[in-house]
NUGULUM-418817 format. One record per residue: residue in three letters; residue number from 1; x, y, z negated of N, C-alpha, C, O in turn. Coordinates in steps of 0.001 Angstrom, whole numbers, always signed. Layout:
# NUGULUM-418817
residuo,num,n.X,n.Y,n.Z,ca.X,ca.Y,ca.Z,c.X,c.Y,c.Z,o.X,o.Y,o.Z
ALA,NUM,X,Y,Z,X,Y,Z,X,Y,Z,X,Y,Z .
...
END
This chain:
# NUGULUM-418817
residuo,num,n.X,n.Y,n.Z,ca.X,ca.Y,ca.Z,c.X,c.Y,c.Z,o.X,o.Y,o.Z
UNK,1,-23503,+199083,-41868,-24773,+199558,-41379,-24530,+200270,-40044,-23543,+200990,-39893 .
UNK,2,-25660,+200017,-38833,-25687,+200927,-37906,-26013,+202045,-38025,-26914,+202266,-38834 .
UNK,3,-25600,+202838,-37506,-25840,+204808,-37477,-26065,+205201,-35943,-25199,+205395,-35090 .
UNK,4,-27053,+205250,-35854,-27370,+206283,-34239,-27699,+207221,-34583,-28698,+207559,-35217 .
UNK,5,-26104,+208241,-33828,-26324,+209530,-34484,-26932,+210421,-33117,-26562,+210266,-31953 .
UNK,6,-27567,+211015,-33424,-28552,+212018,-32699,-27714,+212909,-32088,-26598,+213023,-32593 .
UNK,7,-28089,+213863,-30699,-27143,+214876,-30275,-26748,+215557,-30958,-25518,+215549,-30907 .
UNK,8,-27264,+216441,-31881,-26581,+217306,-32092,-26056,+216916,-33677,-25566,+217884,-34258 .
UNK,9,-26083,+215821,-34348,-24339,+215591,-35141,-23830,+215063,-34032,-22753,+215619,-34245 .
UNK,10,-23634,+214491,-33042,-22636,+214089,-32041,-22049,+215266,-31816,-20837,+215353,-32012 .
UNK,11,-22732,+216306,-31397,-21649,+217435,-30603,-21075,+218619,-32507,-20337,+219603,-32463 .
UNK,12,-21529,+218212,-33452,-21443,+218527,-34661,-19698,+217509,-35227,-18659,+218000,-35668 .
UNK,13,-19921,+216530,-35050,-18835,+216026,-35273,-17274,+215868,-34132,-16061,+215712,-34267 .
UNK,14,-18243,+216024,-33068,-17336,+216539,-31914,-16024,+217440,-32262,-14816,+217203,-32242 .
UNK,15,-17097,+219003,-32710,-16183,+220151,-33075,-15860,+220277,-34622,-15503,+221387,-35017 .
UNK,16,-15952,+219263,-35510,-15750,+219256,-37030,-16206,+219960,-37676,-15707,+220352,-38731 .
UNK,17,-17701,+220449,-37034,-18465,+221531,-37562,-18794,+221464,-39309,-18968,+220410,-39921 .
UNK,18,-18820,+222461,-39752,-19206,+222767,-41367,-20763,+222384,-41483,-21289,+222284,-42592 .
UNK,19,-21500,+222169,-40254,-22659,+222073,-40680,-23295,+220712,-41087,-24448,+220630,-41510 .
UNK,20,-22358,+219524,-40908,-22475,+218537,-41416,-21854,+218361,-42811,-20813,+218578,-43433 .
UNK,21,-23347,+217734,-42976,-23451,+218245,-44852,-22328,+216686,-45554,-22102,+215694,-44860 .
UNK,22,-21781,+216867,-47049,-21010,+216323,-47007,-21436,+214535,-47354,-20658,+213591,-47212 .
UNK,23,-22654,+214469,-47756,-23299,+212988,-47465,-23363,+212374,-45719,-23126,+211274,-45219 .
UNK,24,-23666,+213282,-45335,-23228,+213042,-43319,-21706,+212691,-43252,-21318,+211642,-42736 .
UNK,25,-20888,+213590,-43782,-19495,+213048,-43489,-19224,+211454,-43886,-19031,+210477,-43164 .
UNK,26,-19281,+211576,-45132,-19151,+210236,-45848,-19712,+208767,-45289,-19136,+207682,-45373 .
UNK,27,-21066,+209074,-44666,-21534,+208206,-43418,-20300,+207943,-42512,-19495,+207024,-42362 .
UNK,28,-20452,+208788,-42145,-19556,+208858,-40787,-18649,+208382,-40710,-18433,+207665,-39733 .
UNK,29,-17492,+208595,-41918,-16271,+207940,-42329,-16137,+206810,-43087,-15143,+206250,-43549 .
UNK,30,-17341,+206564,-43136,-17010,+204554,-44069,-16843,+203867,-42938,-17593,+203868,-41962 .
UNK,31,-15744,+203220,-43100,-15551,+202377,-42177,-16471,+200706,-42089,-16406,+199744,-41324 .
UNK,32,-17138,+200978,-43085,-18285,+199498,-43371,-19619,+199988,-42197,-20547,+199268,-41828 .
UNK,33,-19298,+201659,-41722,-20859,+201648,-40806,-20191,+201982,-39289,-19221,+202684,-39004 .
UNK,34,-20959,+201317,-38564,-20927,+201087,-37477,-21688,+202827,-36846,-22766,+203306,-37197 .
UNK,35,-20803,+203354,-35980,-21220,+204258,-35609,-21923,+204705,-34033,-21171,+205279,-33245 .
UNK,36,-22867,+204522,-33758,-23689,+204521,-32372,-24267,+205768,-32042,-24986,+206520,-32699 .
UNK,37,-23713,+205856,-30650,-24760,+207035,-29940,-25219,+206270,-28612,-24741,+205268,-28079 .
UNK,38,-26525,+207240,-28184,-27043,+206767,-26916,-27006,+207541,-25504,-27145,+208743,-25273 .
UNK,39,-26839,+206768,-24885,-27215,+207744,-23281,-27977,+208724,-23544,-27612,+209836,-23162 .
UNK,40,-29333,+208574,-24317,-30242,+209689,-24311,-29284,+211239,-24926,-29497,+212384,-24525 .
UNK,41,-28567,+210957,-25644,-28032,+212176,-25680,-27208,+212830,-24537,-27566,+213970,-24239 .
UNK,42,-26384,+212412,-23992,-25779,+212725,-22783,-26781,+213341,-22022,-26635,+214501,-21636 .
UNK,43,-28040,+212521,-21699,-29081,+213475,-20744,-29522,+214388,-21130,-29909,+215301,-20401 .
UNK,44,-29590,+214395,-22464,-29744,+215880,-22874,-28842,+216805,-22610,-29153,+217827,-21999 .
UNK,45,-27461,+216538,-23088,-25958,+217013,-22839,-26249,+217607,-21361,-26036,+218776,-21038 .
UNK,46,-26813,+216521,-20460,-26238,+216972,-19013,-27344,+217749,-18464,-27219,+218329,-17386 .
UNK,47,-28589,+217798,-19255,-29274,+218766,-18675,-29288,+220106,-19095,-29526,+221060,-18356 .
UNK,48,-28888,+220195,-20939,-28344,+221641,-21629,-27222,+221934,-20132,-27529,+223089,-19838 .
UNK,49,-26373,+221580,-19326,-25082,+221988,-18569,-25846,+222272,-17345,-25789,+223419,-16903 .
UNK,50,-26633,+221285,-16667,-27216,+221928,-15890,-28035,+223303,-15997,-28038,+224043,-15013 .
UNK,51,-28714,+223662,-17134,-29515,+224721,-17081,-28342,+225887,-17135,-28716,+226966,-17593 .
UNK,52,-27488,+225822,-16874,-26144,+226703,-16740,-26261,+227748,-18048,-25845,+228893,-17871 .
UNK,53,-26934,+227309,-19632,-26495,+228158,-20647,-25487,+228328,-20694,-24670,+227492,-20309 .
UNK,54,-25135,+229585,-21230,-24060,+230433,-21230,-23420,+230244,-22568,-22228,+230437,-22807 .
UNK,55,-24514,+229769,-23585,-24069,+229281,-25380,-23841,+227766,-25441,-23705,+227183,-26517 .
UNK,56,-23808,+227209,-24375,-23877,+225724,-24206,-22776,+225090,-23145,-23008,+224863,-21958 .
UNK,57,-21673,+224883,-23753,-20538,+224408,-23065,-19351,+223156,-23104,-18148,+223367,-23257 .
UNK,58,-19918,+221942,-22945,-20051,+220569,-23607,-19242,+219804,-22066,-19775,+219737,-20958 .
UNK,59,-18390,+219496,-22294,-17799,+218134,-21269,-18073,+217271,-21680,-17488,+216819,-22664 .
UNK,60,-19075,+216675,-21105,-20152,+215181,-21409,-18954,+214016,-21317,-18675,+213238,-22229 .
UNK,61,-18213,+214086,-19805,-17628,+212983,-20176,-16171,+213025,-20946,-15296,+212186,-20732 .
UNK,62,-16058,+213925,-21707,-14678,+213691,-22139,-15602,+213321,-23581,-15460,+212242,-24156 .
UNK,63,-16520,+214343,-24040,-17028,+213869,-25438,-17133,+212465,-25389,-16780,+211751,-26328 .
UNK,64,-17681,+211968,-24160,-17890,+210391,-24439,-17264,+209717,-24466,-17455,+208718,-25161 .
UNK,65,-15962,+209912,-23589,-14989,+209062,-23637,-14070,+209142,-25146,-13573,+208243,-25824 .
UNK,66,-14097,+210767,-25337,-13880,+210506,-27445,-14329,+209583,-28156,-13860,+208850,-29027 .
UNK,67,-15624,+209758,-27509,-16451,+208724,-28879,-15776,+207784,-28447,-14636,+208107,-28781 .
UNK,68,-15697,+206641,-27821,-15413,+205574,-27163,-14143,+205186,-27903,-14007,+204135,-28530 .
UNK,69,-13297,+206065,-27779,-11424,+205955,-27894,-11701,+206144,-29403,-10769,+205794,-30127 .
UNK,70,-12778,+206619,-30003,-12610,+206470,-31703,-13343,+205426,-32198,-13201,+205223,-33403 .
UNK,71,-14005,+204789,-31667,-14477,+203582,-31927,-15945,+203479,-32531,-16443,+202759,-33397 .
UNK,72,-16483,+204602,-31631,-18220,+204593,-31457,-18469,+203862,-30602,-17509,+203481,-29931 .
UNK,73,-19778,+203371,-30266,-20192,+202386,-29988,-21749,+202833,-29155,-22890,+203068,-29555 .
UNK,74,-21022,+202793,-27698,-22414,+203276,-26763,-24013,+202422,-26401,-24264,+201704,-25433 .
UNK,75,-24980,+202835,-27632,-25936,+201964,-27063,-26643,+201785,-25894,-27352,+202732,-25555 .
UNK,76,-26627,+200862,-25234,-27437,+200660,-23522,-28879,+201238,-23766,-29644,+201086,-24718 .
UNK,77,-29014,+202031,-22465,-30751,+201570,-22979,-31555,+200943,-21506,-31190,+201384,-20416 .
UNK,78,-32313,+200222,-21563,-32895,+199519,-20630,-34119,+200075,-19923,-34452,+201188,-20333 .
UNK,79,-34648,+199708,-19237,-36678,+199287,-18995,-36821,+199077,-20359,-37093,+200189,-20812 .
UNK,80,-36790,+198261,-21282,-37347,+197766,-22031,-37951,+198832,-23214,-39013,+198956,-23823 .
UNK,81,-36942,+199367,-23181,-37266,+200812,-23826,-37855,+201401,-23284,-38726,+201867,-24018 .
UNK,82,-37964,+201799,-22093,-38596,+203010,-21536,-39933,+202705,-21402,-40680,+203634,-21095 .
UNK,83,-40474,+201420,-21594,-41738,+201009,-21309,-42041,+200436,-22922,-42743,+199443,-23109 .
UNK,84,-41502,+201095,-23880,-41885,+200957,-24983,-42197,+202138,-25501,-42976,+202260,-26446 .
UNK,85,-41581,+203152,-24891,-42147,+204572,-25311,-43506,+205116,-25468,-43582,+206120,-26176 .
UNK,86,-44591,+204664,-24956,-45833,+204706,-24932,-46780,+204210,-26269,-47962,+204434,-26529 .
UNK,87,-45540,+203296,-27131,-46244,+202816,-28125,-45599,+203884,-29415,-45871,+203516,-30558 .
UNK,88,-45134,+204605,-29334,-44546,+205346,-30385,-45825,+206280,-30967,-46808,+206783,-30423 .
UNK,89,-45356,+206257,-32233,-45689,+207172,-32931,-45866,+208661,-31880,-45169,+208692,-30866 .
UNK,90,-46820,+209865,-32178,-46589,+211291,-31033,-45553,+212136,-31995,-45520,+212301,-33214 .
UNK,91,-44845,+212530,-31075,-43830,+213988,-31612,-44393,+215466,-31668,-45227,+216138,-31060 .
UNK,92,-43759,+215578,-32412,-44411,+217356,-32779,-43728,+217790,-32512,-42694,+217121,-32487 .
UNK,93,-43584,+219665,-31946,-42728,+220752,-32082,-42000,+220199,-30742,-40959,+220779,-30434 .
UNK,94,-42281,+219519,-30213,-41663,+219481,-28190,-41704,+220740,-27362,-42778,+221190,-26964 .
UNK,95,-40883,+221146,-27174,-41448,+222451,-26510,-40972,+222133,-24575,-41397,+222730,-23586 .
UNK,96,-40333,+221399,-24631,-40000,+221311,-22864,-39885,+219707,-22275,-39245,+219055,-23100 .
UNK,97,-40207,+219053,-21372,-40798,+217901,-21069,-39902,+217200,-20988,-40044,+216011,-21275 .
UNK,98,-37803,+218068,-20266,-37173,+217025,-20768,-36159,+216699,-22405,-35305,+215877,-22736 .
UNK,99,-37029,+218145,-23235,-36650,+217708,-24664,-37430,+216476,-24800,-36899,+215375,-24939 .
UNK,100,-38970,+216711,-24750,-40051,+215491,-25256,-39474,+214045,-24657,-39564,+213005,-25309 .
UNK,101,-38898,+214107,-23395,-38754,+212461,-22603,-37282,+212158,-23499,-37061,+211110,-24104 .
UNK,102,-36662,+212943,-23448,-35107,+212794,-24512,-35449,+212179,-25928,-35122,+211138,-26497 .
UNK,103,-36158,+213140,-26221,-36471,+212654,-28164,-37346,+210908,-27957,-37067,+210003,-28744 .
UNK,104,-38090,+210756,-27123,-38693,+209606,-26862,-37783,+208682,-26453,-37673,+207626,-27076 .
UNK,105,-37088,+208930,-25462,-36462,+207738,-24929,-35421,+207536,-26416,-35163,+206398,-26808 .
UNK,106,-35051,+208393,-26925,-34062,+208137,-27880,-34622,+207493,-29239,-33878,+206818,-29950 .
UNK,107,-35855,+207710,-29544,-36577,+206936,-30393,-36944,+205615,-30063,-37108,+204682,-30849 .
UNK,108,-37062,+205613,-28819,-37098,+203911,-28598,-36065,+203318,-28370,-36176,+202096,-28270 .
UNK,109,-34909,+203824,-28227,-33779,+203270,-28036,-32830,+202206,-29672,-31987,+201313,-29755 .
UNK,110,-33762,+203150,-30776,-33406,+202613,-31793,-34470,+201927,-32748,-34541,+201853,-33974 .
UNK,111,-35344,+201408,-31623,-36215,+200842,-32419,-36394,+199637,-32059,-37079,+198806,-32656 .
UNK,112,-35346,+199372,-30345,-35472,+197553,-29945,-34112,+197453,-30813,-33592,+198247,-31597 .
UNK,113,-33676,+195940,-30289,-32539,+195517,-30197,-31203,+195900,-29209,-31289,+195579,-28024 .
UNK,114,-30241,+196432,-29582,-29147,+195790,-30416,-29306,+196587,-32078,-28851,+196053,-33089 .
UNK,115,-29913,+197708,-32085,-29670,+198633,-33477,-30712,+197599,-34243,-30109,+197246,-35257 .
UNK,116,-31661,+197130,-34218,-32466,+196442,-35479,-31925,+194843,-35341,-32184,+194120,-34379 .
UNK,117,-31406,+194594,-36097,-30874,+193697,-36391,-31697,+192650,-37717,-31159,+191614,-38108 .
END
């Protein structure tokens, strides 16, 4: 099975955090599931770094290049997505425009193809 895991188990499994519960691990570690993250997290990544938080201290490209060297699997995302975002379902609890464009672009990212199979 595919798994597009969301930012924050990405930066959760990053640091082997306790807060991934132990049905998340078990995901994570079957080797029968295919494990995917998207650009959209990185832009999140790179805009948490730009806003220069002081609780927020993430090397985008080494995390990515981790994922990569462990054998995650970077989904593209296109136009095709981004001009599919308009048909989504609305999000609740958005509080800043580039959380809302993040959570969107990342919801459409797993709702074309390559993840629906």
């Amino acid at each position: 099975m595919k798994l597009l895991l969301d930012t924050q188990v990405l930066l959760w499994v990053a640091e082997d955090s306790d807060r991934l519960s132990a049905a998340v691990r078990n995901e994570i570690t079957d080797p029968a599931n295919e494990l995917v993250f998207s650009a959209a997290s990185f832009w999140e990544i790179s805009i948490e770094n730009a806003l220069g938080r002081e609780d927020f201290r993430v090397d985008s490209r080494q995390l990515r290049q981790g994922l990569l060297d462990n054998g995650y699997v970077e989904l593209p995302i296109t136009s095709k997505h981004a001009v599919s975002i308009d048909q989504l379902p609305p999000l609740h609890k958005i509080h800043s425009i580039e959380s809302y464009s993040h959570k969107r672009l990342l919801r459409a990212s797993r709702s074309l193809p390559p993840m629906r199979n």
